[in-house]
C-alpha positions as CSV (number, residue, x, y, z in Angstrom):
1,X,3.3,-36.5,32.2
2,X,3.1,-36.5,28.4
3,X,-0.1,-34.9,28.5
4,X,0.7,-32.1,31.0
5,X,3.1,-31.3,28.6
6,X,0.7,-31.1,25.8
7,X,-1.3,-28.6,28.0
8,X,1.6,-26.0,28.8
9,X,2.9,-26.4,24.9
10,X,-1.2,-25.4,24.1
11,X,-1.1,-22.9,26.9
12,X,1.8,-21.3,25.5
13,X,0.5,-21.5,22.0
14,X,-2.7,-19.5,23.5
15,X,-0.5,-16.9,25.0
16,X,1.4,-16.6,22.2
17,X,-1.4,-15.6,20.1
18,X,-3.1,-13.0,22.4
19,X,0.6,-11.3,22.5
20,X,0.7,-11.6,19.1
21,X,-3.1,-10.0,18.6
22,X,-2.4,-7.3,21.3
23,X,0.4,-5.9,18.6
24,X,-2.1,-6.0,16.2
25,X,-4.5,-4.1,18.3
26,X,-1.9,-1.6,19.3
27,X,-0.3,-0.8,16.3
28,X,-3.6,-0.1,14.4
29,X,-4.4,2.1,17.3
30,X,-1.6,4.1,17.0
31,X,-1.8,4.2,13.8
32,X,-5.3,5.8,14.0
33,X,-4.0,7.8,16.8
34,X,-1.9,9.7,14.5
């Protein structure tokens, strides 16, 4: 139990960060864009 926990709190970390790099991404393409 404790470590399928662990895996969804890292899986979640993981998703978090591809979220947080697709803003990145998209905001300095817009920002070229224009």
């Amino acid at each position: 139990m404790l470590r399928d926990l662990t895996d969804k709190m890292l899986e979640f970390e993981r998703i978090e960060e591809s979220v947080v790099l697709m803003n990145i991404l998209a905001s300095v393409y817009h920002t070229q864009k224009i």
